[in-house]
PyMOL CGO cylinders between C-alpha atoms (Angstrom):
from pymol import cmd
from pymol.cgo import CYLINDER

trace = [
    CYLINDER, 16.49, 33.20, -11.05, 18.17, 32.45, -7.83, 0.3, 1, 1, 1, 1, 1, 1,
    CYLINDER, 18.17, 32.45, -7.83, 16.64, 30.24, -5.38, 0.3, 1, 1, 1, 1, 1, 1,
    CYLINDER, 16.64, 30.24, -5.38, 16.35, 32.90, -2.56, 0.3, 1, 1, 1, 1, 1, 1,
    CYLINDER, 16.35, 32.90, -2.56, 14.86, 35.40, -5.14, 0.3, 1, 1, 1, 1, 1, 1,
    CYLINDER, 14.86, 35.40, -5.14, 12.51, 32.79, -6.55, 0.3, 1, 1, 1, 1, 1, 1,
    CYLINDER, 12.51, 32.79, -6.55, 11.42, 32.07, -2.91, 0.3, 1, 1, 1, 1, 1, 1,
    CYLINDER, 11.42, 32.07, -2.91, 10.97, 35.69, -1.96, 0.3, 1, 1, 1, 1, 1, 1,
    CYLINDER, 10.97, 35.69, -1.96, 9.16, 36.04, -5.29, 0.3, 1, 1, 1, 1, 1, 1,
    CYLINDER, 9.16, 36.04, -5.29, 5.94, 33.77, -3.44, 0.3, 1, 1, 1, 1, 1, 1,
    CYLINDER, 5.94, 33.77, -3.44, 5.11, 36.61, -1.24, 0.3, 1, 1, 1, 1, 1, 1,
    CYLINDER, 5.11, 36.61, -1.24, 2.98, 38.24, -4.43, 0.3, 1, 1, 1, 1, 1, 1,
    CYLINDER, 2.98, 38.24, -4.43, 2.39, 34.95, -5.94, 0.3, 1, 1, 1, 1, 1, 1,
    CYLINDER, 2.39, 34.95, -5.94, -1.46, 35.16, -5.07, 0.3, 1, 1, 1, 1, 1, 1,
    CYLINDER, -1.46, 35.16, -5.07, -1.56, 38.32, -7.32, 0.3, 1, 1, 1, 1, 1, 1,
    CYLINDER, -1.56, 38.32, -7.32, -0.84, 35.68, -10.63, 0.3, 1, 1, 1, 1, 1, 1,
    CYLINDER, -0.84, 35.68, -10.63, -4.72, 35.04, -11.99, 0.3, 1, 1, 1, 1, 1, 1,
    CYLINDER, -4.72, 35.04, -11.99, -3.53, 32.03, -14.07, 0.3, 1, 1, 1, 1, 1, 1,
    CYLINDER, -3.53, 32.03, -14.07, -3.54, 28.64, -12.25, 0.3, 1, 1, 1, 1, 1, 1,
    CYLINDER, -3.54, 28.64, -12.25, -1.32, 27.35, -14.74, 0.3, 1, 1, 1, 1, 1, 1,
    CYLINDER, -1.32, 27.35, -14.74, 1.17, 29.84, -14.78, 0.3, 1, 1, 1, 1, 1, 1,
    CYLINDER, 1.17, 29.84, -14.78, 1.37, 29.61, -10.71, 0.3, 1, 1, 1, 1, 1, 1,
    CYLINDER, 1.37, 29.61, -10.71, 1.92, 25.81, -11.38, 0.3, 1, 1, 1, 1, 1, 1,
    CYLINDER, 1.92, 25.81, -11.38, 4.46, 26.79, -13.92, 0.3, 1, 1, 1, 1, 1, 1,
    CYLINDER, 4.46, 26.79, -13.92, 6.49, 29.20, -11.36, 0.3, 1, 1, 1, 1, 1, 1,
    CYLINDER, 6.49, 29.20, -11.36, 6.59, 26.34, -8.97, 0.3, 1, 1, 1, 1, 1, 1,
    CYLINDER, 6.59, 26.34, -8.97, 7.79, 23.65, -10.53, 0.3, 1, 1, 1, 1, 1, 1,
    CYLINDER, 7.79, 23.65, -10.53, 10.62, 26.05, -11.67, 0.3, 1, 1, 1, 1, 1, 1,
    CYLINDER, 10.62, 26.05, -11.67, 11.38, 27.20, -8.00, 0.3, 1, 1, 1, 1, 1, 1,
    CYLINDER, 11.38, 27.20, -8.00, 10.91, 22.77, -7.06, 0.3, 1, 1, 1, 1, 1, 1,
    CYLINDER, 10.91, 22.77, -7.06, 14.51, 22.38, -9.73, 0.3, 1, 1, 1, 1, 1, 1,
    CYLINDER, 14.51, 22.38, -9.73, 16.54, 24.27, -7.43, 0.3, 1, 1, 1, 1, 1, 1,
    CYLINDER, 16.54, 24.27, -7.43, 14.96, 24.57, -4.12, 0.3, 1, 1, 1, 1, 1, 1,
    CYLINDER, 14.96, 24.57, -4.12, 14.60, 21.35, -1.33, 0.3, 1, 1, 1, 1, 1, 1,
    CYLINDER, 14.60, 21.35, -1.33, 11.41, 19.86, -1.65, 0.3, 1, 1, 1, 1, 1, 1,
    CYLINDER, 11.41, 19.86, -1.65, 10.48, 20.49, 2.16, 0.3, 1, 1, 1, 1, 1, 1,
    CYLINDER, 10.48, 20.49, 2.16, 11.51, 24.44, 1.73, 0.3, 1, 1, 1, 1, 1, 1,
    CYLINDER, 11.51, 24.44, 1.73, 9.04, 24.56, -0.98, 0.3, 1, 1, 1, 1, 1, 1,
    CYLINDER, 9.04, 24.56, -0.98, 6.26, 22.66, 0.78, 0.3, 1, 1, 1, 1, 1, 1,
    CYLINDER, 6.26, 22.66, 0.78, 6.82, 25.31, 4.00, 0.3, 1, 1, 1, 1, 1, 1,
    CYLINDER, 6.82, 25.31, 4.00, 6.59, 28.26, 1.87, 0.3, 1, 1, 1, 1, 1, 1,
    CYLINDER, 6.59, 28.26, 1.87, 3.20, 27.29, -0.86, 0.3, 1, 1, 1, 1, 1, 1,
    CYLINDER, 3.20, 27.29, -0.86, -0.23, 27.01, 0.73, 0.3, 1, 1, 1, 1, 1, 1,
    CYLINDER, -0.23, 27.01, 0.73, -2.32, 24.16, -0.38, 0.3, 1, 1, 1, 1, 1, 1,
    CYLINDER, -2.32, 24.16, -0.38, -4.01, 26.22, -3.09, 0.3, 1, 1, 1, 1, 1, 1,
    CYLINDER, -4.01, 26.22, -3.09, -0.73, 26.42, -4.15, 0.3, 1, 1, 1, 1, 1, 1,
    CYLINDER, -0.73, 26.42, -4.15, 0.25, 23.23, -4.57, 0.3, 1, 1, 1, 1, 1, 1,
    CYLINDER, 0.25, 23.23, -4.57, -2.53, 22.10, -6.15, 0.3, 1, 1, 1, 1, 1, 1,
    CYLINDER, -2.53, 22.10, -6.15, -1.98, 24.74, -8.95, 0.3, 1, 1, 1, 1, 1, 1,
    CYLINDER, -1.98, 24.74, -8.95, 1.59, 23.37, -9.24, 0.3, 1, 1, 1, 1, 1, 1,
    CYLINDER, 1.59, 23.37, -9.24, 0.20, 19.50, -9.29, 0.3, 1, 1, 1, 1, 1, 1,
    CYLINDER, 0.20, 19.50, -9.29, -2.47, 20.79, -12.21, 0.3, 1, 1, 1, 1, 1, 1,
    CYLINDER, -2.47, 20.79, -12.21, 0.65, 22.32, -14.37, 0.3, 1, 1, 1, 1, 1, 1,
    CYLINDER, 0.65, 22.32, -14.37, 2.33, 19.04, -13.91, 0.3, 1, 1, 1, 1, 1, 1,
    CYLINDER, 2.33, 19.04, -13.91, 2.47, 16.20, -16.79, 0.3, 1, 1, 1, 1, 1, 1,
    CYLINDER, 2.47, 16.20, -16.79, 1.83, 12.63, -15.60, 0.3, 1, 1, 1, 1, 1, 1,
    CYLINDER, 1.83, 12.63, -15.60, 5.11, 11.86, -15.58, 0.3, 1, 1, 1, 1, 1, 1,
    CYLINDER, 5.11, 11.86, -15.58, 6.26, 14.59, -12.96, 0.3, 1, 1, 1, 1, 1, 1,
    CYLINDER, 6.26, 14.59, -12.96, 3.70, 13.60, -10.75, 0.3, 1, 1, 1, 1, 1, 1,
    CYLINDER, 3.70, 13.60, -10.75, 5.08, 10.26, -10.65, 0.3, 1, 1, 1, 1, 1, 1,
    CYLINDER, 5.08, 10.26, -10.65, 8.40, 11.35, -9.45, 0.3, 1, 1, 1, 1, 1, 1,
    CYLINDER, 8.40, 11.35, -9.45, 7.28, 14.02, -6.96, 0.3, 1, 1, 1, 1, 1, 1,
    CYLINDER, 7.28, 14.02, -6.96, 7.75, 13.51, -3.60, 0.3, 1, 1, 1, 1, 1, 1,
    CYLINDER, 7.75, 13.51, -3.60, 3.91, 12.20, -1.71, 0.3, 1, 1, 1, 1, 1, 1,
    CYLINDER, 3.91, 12.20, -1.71, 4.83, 14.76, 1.04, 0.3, 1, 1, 1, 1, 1, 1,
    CYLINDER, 4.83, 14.76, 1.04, 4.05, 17.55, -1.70, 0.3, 1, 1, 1, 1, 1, 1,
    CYLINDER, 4.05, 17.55, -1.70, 0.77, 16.27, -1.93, 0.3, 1, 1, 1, 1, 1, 1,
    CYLINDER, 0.77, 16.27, -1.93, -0.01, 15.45, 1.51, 0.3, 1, 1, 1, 1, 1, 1,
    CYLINDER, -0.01, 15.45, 1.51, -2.25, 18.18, 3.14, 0.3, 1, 1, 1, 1, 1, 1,
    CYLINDER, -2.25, 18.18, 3.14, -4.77, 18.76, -0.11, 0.3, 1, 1, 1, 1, 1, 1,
    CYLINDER, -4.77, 18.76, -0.11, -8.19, 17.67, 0.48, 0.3, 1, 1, 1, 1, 1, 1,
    CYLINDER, -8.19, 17.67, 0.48, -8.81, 14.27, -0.26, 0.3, 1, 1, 1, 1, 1, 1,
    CYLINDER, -8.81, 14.27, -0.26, -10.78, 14.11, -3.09, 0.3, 1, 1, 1, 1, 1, 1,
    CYLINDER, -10.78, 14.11, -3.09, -7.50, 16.07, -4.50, 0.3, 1, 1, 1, 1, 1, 1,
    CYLINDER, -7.50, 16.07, -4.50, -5.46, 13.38, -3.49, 0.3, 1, 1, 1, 1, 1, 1,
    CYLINDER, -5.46, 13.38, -3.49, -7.33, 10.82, -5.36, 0.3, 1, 1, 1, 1, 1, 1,
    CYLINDER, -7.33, 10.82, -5.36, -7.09, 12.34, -8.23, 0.3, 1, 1, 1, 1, 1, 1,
    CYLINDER, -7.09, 12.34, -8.23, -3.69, 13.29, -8.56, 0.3, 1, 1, 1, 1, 1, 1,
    CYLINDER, -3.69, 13.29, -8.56, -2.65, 9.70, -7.23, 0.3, 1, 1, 1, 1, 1, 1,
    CYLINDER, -2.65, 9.70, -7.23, -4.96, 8.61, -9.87, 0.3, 1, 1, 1, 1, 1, 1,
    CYLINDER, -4.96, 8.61, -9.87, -2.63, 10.27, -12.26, 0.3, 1, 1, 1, 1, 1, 1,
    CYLINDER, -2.63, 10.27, -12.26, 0.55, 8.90, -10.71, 0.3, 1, 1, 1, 1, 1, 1,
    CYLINDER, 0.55, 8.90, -10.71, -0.44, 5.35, -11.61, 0.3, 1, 1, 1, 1, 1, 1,
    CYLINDER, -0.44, 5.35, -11.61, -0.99, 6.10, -14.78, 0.3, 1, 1, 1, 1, 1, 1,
    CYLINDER, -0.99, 6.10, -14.78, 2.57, 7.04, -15.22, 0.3, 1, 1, 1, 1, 1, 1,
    CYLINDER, 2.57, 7.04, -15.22, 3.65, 4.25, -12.95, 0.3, 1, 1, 1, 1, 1, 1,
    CYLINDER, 3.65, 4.25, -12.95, 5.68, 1.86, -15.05, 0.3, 1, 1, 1, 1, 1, 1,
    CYLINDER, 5.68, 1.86, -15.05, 3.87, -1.83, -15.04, 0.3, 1, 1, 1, 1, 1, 1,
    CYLINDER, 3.87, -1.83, -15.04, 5.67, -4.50, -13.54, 0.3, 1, 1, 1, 1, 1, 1,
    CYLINDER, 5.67, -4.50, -13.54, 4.42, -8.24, -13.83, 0.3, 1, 1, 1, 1, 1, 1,
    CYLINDER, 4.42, -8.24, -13.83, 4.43, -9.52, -10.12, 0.3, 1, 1, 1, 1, 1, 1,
    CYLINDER, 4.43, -9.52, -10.12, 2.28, -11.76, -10.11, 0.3, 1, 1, 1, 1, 1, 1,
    CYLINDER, 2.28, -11.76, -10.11, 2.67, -14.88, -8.30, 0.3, 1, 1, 1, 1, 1, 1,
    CYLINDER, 2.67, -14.88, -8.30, 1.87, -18.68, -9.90, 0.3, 1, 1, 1, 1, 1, 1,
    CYLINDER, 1.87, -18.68, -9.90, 0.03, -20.89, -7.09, 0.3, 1, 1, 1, 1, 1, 1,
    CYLINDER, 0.03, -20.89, -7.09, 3.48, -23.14, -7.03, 0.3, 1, 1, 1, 1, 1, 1,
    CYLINDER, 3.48, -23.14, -7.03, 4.98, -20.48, -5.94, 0.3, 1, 1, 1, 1, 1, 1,
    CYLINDER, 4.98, -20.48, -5.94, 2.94, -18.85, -3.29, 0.3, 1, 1, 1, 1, 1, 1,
    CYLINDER, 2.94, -18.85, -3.29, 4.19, -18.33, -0.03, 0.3, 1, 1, 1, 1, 1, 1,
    CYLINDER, 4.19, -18.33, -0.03, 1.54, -18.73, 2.67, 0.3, 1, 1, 1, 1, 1, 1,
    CYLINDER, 1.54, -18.73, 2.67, 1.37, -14.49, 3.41, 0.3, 1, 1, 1, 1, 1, 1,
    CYLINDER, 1.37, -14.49, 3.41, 1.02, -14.67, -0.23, 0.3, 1, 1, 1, 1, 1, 1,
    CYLINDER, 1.02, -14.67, -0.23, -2.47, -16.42, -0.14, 0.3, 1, 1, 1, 1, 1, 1,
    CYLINDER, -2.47, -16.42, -0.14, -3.26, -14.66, 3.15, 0.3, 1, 1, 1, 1, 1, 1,
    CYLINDER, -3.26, -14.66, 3.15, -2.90, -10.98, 1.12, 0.3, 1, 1, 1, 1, 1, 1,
    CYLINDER, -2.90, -10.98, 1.12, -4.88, -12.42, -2.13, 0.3, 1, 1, 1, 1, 1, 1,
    CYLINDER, -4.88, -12.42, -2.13, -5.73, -16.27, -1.84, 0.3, 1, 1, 1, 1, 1, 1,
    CYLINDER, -5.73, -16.27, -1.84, -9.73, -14.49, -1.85, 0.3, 1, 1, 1, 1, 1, 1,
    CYLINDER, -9.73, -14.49, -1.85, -12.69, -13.73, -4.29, 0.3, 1, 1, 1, 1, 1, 1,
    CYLINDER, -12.69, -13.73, -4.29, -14.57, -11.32, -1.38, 0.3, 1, 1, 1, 1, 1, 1,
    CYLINDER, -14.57, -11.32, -1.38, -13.03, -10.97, 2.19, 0.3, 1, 1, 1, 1, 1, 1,
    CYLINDER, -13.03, -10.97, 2.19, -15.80, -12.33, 4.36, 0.3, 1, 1, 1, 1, 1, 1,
    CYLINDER, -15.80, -12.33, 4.36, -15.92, -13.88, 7.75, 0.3, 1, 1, 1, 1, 1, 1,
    CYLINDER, -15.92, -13.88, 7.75, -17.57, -16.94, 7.81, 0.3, 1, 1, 1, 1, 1, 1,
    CYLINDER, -17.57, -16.94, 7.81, -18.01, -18.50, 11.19, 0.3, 1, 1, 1, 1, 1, 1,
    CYLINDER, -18.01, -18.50, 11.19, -15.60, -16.41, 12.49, 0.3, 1, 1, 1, 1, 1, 1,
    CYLINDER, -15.60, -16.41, 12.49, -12.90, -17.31, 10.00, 0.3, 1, 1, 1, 1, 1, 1,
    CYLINDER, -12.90, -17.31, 10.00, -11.56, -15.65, 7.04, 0.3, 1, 1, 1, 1, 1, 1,
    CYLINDER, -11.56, -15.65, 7.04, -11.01, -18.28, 4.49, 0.3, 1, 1, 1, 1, 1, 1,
    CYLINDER, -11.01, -18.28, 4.49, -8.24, -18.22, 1.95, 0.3, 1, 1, 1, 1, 1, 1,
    CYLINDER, -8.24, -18.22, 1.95, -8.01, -20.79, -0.70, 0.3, 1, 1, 1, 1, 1, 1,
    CYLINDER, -8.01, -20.79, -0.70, -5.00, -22.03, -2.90, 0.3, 1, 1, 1, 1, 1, 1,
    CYLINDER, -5.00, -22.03, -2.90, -5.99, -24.48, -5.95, 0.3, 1, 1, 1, 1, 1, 1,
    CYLINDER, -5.99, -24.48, -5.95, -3.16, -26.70, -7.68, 0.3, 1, 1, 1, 1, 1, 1,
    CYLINDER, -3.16, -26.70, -7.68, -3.31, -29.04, -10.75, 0.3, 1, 1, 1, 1, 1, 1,
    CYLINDER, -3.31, -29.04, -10.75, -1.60, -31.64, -9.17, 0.3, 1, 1, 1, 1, 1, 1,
    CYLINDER, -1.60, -31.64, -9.17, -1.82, -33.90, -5.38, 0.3, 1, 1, 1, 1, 1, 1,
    CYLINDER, -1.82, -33.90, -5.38, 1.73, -34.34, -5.27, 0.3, 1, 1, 1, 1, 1, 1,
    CYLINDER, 1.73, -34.34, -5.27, 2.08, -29.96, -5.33, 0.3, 1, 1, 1, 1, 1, 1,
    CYLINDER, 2.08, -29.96, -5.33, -0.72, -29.52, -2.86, 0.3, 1, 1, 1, 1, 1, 1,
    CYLINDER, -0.72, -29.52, -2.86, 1.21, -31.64, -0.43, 0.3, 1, 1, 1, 1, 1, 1,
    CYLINDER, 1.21, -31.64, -0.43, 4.40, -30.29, -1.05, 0.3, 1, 1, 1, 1, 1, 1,
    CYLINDER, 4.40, -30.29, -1.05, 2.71, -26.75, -0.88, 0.3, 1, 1, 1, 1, 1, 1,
    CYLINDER, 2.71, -26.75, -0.88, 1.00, -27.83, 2.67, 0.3, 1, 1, 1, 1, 1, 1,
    CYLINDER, 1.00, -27.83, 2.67, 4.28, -29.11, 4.00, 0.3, 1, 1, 1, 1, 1, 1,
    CYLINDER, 4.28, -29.11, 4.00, 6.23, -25.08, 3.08, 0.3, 1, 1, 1, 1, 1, 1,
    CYLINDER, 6.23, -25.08, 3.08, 2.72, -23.70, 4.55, 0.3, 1, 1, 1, 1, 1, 1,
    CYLINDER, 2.72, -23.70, 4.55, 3.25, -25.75, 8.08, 0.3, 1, 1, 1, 1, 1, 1,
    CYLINDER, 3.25, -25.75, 8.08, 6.89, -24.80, 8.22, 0.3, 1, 1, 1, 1, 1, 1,
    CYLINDER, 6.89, -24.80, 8.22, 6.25, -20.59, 7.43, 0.3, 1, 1, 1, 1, 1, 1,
    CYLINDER, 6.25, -20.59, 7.43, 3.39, -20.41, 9.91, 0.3, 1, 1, 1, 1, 1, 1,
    CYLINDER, 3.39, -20.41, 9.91, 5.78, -22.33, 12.58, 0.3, 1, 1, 1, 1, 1, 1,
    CYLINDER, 5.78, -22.33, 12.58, 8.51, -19.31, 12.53, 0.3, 1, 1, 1, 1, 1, 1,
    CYLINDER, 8.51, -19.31, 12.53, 5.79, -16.96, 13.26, 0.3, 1, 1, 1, 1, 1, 1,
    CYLINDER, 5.79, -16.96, 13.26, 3.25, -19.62, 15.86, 0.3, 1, 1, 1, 1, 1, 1,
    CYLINDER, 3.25, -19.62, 15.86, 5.44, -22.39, 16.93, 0.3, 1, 1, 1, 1, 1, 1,
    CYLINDER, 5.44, -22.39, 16.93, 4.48, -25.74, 16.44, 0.3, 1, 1, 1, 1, 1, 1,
    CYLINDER, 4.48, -25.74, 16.44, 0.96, -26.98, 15.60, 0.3, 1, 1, 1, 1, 1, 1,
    CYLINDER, 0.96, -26.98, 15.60, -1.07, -27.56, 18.52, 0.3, 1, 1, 1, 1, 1, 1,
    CYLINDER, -1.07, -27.56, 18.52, -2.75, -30.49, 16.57, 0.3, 1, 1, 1, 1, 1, 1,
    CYLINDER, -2.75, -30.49, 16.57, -1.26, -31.92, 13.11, 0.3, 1, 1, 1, 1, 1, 1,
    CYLINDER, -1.26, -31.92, 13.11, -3.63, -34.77, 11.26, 0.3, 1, 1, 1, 1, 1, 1,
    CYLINDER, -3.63, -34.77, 11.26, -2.07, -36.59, 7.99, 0.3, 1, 1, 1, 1, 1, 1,
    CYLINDER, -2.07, -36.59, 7.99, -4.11, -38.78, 6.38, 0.3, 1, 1, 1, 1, 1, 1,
    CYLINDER, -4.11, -38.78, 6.38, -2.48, -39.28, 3.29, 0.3, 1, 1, 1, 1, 1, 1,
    CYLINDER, -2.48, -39.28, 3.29, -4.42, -37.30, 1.20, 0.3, 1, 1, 1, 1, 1, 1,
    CYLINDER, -4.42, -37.30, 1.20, -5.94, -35.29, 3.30, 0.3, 1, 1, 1, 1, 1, 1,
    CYLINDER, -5.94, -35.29, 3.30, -3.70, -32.66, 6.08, 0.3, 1, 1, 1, 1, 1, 1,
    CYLINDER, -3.70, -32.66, 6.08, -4.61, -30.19, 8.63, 0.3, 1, 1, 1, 1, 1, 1,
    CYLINDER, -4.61, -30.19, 8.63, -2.63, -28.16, 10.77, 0.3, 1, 1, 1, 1, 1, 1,
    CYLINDER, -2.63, -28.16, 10.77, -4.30, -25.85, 13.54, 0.3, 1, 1, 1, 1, 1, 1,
    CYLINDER, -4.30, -25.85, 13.54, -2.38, -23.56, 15.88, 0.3, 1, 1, 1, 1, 1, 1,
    CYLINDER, -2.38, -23.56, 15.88, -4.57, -21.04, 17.78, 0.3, 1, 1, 1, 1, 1, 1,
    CYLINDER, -4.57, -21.04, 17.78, -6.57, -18.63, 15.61, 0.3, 1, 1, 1, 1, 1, 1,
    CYLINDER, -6.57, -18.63, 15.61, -4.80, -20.83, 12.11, 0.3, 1, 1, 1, 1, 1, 1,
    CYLINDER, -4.80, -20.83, 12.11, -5.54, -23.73, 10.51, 0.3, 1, 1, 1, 1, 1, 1,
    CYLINDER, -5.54, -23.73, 10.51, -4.14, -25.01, 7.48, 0.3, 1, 1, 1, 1, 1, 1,
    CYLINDER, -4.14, -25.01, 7.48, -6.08, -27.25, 5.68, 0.3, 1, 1, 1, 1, 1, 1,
    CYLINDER, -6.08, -27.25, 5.68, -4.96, -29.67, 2.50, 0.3, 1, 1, 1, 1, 1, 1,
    CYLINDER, -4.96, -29.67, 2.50, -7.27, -32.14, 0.40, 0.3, 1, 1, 1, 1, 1, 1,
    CYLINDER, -7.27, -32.14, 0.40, -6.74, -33.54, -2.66, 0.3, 1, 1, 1, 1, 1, 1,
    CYLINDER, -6.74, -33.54, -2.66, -5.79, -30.62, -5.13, 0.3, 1, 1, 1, 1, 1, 1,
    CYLINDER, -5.79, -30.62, -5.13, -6.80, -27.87, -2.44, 0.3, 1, 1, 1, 1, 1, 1,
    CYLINDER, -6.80, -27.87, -2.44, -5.41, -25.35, -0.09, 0.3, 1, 1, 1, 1, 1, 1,
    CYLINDER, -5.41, -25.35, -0.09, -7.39, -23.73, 2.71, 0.3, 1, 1, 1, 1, 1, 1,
    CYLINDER, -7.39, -23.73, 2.71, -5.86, -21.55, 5.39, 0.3, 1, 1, 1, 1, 1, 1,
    CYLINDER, -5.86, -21.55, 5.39, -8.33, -20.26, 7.95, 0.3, 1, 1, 1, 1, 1, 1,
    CYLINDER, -8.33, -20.26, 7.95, -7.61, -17.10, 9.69, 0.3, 1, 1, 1, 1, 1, 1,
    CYLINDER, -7.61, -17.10, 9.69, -9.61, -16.08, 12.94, 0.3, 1, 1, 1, 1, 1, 1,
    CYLINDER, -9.61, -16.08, 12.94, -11.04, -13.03, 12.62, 0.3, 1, 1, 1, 1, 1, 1,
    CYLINDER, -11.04, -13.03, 12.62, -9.46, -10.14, 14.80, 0.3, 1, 1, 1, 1, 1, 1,
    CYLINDER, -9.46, -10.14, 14.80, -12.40, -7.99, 14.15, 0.3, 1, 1, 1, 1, 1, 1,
    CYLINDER, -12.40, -7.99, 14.15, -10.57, -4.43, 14.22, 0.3, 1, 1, 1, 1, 1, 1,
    CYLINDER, -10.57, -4.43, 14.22, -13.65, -2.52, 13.56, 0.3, 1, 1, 1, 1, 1, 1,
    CYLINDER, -13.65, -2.52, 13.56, -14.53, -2.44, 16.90, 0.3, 1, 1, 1, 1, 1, 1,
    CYLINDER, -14.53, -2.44, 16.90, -11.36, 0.17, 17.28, 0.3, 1, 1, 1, 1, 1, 1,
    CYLINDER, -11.36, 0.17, 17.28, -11.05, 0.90, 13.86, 0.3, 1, 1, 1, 1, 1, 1,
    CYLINDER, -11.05, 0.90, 13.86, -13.57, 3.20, 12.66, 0.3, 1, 1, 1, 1, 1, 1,
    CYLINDER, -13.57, 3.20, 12.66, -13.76, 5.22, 16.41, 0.3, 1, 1, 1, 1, 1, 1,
    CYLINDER, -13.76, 5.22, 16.41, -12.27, 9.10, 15.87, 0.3, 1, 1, 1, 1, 1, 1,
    CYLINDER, -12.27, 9.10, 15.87, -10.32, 8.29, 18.88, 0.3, 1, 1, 1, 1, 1, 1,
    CYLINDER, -10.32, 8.29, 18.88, -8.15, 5.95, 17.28, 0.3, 1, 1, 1, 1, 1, 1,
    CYLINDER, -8.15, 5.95, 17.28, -6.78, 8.01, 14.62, 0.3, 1, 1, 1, 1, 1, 1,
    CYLINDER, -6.78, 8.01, 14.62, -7.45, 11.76, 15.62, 0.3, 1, 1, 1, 1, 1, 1,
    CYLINDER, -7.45, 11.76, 15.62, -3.89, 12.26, 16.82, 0.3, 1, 1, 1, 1, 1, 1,
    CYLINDER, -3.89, 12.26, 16.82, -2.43, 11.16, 13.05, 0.3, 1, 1, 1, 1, 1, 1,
    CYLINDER, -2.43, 11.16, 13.05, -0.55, 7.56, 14.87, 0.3, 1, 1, 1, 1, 1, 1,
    CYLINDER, -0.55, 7.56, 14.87, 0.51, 7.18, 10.92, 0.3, 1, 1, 1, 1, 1, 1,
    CYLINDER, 0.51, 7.18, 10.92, 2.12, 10.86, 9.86, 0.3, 1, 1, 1, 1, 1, 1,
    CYLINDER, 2.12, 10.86, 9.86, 5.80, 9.74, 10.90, 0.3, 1, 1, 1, 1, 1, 1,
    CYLINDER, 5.80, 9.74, 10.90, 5.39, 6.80, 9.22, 0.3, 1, 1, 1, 1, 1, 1,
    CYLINDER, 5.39, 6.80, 9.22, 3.72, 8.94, 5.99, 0.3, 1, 1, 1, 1, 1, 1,
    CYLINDER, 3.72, 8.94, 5.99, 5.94, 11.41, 5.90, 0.3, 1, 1, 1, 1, 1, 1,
    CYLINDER, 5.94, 11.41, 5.90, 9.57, 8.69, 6.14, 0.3, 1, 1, 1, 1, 1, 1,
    CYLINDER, 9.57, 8.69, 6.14, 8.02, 6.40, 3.06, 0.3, 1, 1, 1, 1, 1, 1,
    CYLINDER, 8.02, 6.40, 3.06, 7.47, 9.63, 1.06, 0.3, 1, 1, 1, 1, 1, 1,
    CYLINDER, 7.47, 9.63, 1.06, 10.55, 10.26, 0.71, 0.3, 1, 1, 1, 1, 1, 1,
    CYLINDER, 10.55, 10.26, 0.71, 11.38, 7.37, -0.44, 0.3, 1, 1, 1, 1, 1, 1,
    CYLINDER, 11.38, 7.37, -0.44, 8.25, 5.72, -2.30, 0.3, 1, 1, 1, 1, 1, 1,
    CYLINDER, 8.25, 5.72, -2.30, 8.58, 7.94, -5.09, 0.3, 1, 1, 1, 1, 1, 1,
    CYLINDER, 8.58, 7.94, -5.09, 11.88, 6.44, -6.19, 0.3, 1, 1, 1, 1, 1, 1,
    CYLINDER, 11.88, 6.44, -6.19, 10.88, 2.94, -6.21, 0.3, 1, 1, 1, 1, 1, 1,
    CYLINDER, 10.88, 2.94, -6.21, 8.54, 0.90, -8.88, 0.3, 1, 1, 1, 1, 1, 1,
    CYLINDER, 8.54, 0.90, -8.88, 6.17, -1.36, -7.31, 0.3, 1, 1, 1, 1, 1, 1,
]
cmd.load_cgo(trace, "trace")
């Protein structure tokens, strides 16, 4: 079937009474037809008919902008589906070869604020590592702060503080501590996110995200 036909074909595509089959006509019209034309032309009933006719591994390589106005609990579930058909790639990082926004993403058991300060940790087997670790720490954090507004060596014992950071090294231990911005005095207010401030950027990395294993 032509794409123009198949598209014309929509305007009696509520009459179908099978789900599946819907899903079926879709993802024929999606081999042919530009993702956005399709999207324009299916209402979200629609789409979620296609998404239910879909295996795994389809899901996995359709665009997120197909998905993107469903309800949310809809959303969950078909990106549950997508990561289950997302190829598994090892990335994970030994602590000799963390980078400082490394620890800052994941160097945590449970993000709390204590004092005022997140607190990220970094453990090494050896002294000689911990310093050496310390020493790439102090020199990341001064292309983003400048330098230190107090530096303390010891020996076996370092800290670095710059406004809001400290980096901390003792014995066979990293701590970096991390002021706490406290965003949920904007964060959670309707104000802040009822004009969408994050569709452009939604809608660019969808059509691209798809094509790329993480």
């Amino acid at each position: 079937m032509a794409k123009g036909n198949r598209l014309r074909g929509l305007e009696g595509f509520n009459e179908i009474s099978s789900t599946l089959r819907q899903g079926d006509l879709i993802k024929e019209l999606l081999i042919d037809a530009p993702i956005a034309e399709v999207v324009a032309m299916l209402t979200p009933e629609q789409r979620y008919a296609a998404l239910l006719a879909m295996s795994d591994e389809e899901l996995h390589h359709l665009p997120n902008v197909f998905i993107h106005s469903l309800p949310s609990n809809i959303r969950t579930e078909i990106e549950r589906r997508r990561e289950l058909a997302t190829p598994r790639v090892d990335t994970t990082v030994a602590p000799s070869e963390a980078t400082l926004i490394d620890v800052l993403i994941d160097g945590f058991e449970k993000n709390e604020v204590s004092n005022g300060w997140h607190v990220r940790q970094l453990p090494l087997r050896d002294e000689e590592t911990a310093s050496e670790k310390f020493a790439q720490f102090v020199s990341e954090a001064r292309s983003w702060k400048g330098p230190p507004e107090e530096l303390i060596d010891e020996g076996h014992r370092r800290r670095a503080h710059w406004h809001r950071l400290e980096i901390i090294q003792a014995g066979l231990g990293l701590m970096i501590r991390v002021r706490a911005p406290r965003f949920g005095e904007w964060w959670h207010k309707d104000e802040t996110w009822s004009w969408e401030p994050m569709n452009e950027v939604d809608k660019w990395l969808s059509l691209t995200d798809h094509a790329h294993v993480p």
